[in-house]
C-alpha positions, 0 to 999 in steps of 0.5 A, a space after each residue: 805381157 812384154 816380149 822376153 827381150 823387152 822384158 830383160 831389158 826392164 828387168 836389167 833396168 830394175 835391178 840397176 837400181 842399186 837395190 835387192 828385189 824379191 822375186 814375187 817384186 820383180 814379178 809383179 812390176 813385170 807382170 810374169 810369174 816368179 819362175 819366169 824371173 829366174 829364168 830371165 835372171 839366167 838369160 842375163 847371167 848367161 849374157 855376162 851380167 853378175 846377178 847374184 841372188 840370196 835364197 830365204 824369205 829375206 833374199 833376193 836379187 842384186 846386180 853385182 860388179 863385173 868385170 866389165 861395165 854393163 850397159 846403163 839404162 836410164 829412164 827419162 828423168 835420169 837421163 837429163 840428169 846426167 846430161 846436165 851433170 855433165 855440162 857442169 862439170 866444171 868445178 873437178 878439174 882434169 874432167 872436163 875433156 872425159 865429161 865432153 865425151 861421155 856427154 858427146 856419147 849419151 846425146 847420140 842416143 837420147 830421143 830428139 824430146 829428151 835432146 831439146 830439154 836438155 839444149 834449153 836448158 843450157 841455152 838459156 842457162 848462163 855459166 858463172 865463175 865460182 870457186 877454185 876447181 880441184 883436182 879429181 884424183 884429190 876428190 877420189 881420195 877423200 871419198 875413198 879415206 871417207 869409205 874405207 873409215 880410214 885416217 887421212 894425213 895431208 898438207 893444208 894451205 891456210 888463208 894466209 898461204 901458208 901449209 901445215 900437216 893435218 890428220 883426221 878421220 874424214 866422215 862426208 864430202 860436200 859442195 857448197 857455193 862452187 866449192 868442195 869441202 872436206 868434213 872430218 874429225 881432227 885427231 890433233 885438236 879432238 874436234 870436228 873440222 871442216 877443210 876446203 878441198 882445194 888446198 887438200 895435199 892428201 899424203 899417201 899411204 892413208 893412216 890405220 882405220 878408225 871407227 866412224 864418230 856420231 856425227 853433227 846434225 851434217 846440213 847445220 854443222 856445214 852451214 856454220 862452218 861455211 859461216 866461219 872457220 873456211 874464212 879468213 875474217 870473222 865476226 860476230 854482230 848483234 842486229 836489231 831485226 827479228 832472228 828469222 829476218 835475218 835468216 832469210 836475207 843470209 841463209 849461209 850464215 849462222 843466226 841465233 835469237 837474241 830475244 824477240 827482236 834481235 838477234 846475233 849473226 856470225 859471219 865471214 868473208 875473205 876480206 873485211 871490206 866484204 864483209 862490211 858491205 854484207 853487213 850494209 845490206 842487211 837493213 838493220 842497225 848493228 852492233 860490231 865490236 871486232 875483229 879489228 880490221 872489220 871495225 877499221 875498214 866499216 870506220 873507211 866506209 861510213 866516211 866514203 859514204 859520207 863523202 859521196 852525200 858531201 859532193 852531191 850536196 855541194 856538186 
């Protein structure tokens, strides 16, 4: 049997785990009776942590919000978890001193196993530049719009530059390549939308509360989202490969079979000579027929192309 204060401990632990426990399932993982899990949920209550308890067959126990916050207690798993987290914390702009000091604070206290698992890790872990930072006041208010079914009216920066006001009812946030984005309902154009988080202005105060939608199959509707409309430049090409090929060597793109051996791919880029280059490292003949500025810009890169085999021949 643990001593009572390592017993409170792994107690405070359980129910850190954001779940209710019954009294007979603390008692078991703690090898104690049921009485004496009252009387440690008292001990702890006594030492300032709000542990609140709901009586029947169907209670149990759960550790409240106090007023100040309680120390956390990590298992091994958890706490190289944060310490990761917190060295990459470089995609919210304005944490990035606050994630430095937490960081300083946990590795002062981690066992000298845990330390050298997390120093490899970043040791041999190479940063990589990836999408605009946003701001964390801006993440903090889609997730509070998100929590409290609220609609949300902000200025958005399209691919042009230009700002236009938008409202919505926004459901989830994600992160996908380096970027946050915003999934919502859009109440002007009756759909679902998807919006970067970097070019969210949110406006304050947010609109009246909105009952949450039926929402799209989450990972499928990002995937396609991310695919079009967050680009600039779009297309729609058939490809003579199998669906499933093409799939594997462009998992971000939508890919939909057009029979047993081609298939149609949607995808997009900032610019079209991005694209045309994505399109090359498929493998596989295809077939464009716009927009426009892709066609123009595969007609200056077959010629570029060309041109190389041209010199080599003749250099």
């Amino acid at each position: 049997m643990l001593e009572t204060s390592a017993r409170l401990l792994r107690l405070l632990s359980l129910l850190q785990a954001t779940r209710d426990w019954t009294g007979p399932e603390l008692a078991d993982r703690l090898g104690v009776t049921t009485r004496t899990v009252r009387n440690d949920v008292d001990r702890l209550r006594n030492l300032g942590y709000p542990v609140h308890a709901t009586p029947g067959a169907a209670g149990g126990y759960r550790l409240g919000a106090g007023a100040q916050l309680p120390p956390l207690l990590l298992d091994d798993e958890e706490a190289v978890a944060v310490a990761v987290g917190l060295r990459t914390a470089g995609s919210v702009h304005g944490v990035e001193e606050t994630a430095v000091r937490a960081l300083a604070k946990l590795e002062q206290v981690l066992p000298s196993r845990l330390r050298h698992r997390v120093a490899t890790l970043t040791e041999f872990t190479v940063p990589v530049p990836g999408g605009p930072r946003v701001s964390a006041d801006v993440l903090v208010a889609l997730a509070n719009a998100c929590r409290a079914h609220e609609r949300l009216r902000f200025d958005y920066v399209k691919h042009d530059g230009t700002a236009e006001r938008r409202e919505v009812e926004p459901h989830r946030l994600a992160h996908a390549r380096g970027r946050w984005y915003l999934i919502g309902w859009d109440v002007e154009r009756g759909d679902w939308r998807t919006f970067r988080a970097d070019r969210v202005e949110p406006r304050i105060p947010t609109g009246p509360r909105f009952t949450p939608r039926e929402m799209p199959d989450l990972p499928a509707y990002v995937t396609r989202g991310l695919a079009t409309a967050t680009w600039q430049f779009r297309a729609t090409v058939r490809v003579h490969a199998p669906a499933a090929v093409i799939a594997a060597k462009v998992p971000a793109a939508v890919v939909e079979p057009d029979g047993e051996d081609a298939c149609v791919l949607t995808v997009g880029s900032d610019n079209p000579a991005m694209l045309t280059l994505y399109l090359g490292m498929l493998d596989a003949d295809f077939e464009v027929t716009g927009p426009p500025e892709l066609v123009q810009a595969l007609g200056k890169t077959a010629d570029r192309f060309l041109r190389a085999i041209d010199t080599g021949e003749h250099g």
